[in-house]
Backbone as CSV, one residue per row, in Angstrom:
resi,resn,N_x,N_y,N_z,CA_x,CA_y,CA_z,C_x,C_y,C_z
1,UNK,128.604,101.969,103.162,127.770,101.733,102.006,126.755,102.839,101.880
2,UNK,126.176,102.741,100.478,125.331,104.203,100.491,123.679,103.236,100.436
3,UNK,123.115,104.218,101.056,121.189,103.832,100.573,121.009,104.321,99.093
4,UNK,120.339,103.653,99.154,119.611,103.192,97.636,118.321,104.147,97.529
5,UNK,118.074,104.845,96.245,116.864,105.432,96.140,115.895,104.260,95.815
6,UNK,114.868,104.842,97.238,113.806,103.474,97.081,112.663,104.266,96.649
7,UNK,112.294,106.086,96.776,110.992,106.612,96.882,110.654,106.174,95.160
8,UNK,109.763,105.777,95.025,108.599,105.677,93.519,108.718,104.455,93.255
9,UNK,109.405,103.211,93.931,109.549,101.967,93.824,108.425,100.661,94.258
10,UNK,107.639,100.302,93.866,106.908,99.060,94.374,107.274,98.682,95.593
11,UNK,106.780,98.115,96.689,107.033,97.437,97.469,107.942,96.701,97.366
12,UNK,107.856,95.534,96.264,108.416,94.152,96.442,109.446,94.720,96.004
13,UNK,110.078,96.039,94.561,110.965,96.212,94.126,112.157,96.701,95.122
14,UNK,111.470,97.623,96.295,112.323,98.116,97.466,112.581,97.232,97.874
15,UNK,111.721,96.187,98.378,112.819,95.162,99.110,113.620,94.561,98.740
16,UNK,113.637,94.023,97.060,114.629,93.400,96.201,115.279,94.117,96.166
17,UNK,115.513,95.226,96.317,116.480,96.721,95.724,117.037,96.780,97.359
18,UNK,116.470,96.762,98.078,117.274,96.932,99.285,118.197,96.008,99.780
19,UNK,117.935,94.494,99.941,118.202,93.434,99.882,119.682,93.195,99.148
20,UNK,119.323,94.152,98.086,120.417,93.760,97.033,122.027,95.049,97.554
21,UNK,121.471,96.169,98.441,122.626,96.776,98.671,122.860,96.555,100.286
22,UNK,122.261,95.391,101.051,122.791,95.033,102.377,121.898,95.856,103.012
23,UNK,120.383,96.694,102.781,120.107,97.231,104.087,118.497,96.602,104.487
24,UNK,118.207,96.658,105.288,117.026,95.987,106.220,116.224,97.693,105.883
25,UNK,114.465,97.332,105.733,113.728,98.109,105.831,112.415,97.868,106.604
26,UNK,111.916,98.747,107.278,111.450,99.132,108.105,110.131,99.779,107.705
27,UNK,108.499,99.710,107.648,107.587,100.540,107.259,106.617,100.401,108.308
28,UNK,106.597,101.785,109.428,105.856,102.002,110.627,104.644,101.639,110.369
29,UNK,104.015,102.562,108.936,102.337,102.572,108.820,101.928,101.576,107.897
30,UNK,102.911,100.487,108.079,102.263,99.087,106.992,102.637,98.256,107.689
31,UNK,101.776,97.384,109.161,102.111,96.166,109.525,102.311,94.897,108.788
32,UNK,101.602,94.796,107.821,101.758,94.066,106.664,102.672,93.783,105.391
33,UNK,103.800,94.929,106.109,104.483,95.030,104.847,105.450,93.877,104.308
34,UNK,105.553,93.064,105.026,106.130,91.994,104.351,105.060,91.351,102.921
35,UNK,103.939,91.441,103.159,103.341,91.292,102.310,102.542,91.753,100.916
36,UNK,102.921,93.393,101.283,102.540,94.097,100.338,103.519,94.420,98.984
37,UNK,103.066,94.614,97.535,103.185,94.178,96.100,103.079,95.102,95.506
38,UNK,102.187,96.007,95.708,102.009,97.256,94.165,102.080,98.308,95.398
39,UNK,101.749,98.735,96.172,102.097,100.369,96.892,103.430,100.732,96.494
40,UNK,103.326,102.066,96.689,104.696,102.524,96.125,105.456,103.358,97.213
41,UNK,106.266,103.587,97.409,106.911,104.197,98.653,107.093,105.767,97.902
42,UNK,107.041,106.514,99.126,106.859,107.308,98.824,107.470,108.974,99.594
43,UNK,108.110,107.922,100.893,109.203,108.409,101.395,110.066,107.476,101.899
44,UNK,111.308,107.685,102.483,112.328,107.364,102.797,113.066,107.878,103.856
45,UNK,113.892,107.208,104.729,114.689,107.643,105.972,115.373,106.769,106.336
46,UNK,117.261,107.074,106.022,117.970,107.873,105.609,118.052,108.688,103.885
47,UNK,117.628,109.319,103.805,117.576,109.739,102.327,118.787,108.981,101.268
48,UNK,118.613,108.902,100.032,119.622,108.816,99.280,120.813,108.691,99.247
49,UNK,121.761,107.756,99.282,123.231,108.324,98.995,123.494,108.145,100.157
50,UNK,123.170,108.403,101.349,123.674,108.229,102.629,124.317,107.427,103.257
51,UNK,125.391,107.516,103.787,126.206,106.654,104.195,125.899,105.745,105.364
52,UNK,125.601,104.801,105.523,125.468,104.145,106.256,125.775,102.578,106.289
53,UNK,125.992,101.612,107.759,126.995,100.488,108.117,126.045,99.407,107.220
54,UNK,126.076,98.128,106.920,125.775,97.419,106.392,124.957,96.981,107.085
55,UNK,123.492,96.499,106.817,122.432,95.903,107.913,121.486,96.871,108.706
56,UNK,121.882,98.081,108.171,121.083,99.315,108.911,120.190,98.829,108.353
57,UNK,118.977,99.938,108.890,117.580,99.907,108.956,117.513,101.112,108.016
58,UNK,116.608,100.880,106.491,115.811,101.943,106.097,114.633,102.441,106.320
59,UNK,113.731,103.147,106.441,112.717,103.317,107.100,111.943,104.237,105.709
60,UNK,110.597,103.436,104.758,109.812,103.942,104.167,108.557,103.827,104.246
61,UNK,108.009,104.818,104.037,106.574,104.951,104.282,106.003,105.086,102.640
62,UNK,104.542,104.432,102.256,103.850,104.386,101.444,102.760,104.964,101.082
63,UNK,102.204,105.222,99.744,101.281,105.740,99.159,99.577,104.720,99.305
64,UNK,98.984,106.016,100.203,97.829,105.177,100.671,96.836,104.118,99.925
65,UNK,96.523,103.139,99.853,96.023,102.007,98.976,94.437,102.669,99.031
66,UNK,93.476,102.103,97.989,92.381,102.211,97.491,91.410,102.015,99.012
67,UNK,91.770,101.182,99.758,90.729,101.370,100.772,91.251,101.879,102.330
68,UNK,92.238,102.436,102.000,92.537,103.426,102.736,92.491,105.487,102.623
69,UNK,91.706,105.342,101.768,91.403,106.994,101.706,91.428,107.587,100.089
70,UNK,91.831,106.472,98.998,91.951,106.901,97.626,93.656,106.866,97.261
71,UNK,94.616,107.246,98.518,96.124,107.587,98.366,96.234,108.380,97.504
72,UNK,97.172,108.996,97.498,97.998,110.230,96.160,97.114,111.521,97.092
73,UNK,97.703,112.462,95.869,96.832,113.862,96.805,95.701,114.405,96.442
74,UNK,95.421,113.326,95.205,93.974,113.817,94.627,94.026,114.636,93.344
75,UNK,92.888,114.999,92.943,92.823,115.761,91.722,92.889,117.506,92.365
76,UNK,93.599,118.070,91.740,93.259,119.697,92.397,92.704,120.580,91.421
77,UNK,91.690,120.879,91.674,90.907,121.985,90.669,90.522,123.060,91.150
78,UNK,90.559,124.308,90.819,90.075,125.805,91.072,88.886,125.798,92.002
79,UNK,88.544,126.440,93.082,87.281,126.569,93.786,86.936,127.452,92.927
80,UNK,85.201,127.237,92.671,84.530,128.073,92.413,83.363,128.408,93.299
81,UNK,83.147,129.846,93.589,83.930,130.807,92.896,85.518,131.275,93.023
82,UNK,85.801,131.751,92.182,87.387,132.500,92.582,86.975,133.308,93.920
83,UNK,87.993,133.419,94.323,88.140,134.760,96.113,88.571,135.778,94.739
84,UNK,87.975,136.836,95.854,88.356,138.168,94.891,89.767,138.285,94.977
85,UNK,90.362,139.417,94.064,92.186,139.332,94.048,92.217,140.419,95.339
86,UNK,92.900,141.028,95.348,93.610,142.452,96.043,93.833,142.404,97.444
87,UNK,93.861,143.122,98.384,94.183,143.029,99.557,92.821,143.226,100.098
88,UNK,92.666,144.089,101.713,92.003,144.153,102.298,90.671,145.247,101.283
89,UNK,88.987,145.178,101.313,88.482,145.965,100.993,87.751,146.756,102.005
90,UNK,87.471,148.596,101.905,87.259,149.080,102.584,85.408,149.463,102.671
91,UNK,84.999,149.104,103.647,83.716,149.328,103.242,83.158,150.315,103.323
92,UNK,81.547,150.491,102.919,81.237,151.731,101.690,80.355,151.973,102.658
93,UNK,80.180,153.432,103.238,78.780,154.193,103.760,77.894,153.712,102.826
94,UNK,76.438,153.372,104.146,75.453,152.740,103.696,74.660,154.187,102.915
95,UNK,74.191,154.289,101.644,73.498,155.144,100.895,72.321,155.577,101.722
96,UNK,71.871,157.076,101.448,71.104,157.632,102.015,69.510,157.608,101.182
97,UNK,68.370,158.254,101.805,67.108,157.506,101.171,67.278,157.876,99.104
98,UNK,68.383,158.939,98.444,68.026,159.415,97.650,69.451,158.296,96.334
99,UNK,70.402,157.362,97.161,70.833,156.720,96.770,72.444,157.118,96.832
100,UNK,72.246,158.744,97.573,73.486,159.186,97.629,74.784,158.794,98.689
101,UNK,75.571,159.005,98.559,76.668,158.063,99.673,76.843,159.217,100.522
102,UNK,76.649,159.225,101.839,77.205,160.022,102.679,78.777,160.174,102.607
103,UNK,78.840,161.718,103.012,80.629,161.652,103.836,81.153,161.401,104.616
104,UNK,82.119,160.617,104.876,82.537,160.411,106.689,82.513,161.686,107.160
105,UNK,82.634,161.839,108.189,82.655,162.968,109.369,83.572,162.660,110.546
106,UNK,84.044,163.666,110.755,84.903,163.354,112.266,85.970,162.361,111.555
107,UNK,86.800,162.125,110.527,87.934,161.884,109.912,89.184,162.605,109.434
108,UNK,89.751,162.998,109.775,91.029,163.858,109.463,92.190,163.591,109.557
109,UNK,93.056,164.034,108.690,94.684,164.060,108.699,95.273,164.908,109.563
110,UNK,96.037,164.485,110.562,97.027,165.529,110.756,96.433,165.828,112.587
């Protein structure tokens, strides 16, 4: 028999959905999960499609609930400030009393 895509499914819907193609599921980081209703799964193990004996064990893990940390990955917005673009920058002889930049010395090619 194949597993059933359970990732983006409700709780209760995975288990009705699992239930309904013969496989037993399994969720490490939800002792409670017999009881849980709106979380949504959010991974899965054996993936999709996978062949496996009737009565196996699926194994999904869920999207963290409101008083566990907010769940999802959050809003992502630009740090400000931006990091400058380009690669490494080389720094600049400190100016002399008249504002002028010295020359390196003792630098050569070859």
């Amino acid at each position: 028999m194949r597993v059933p895509r359970l990732v983006g499914l409700m709780a209760m819907d995975a288990r009705e959905t699992a239930a309904a193609y013969g496989v037993r599921l399994a969720a490490p980081d939800r002792p409670d999960f017999p009881d849980l209703v709106v979380d949504y799964v959010v991974r899965q193990f054996p993936v999709p499609e996978a062949e496996v004996p009737r009565g196996a064990v699926v194994t999904v893990w869920f999207d963290l609930g409101p008083q566990e940390g907010e769940g999802g990955a959050g809003v992502r917005e630009p740090r400000c400030p931006v990091p400058p673009g380009g690669g490494m920058r080389r720094a600049l002889d400190p100016p002399d009393a008249c504002g002028q930049r010295q020359p390196e010395v003792g630098i050569g090619i070859g």
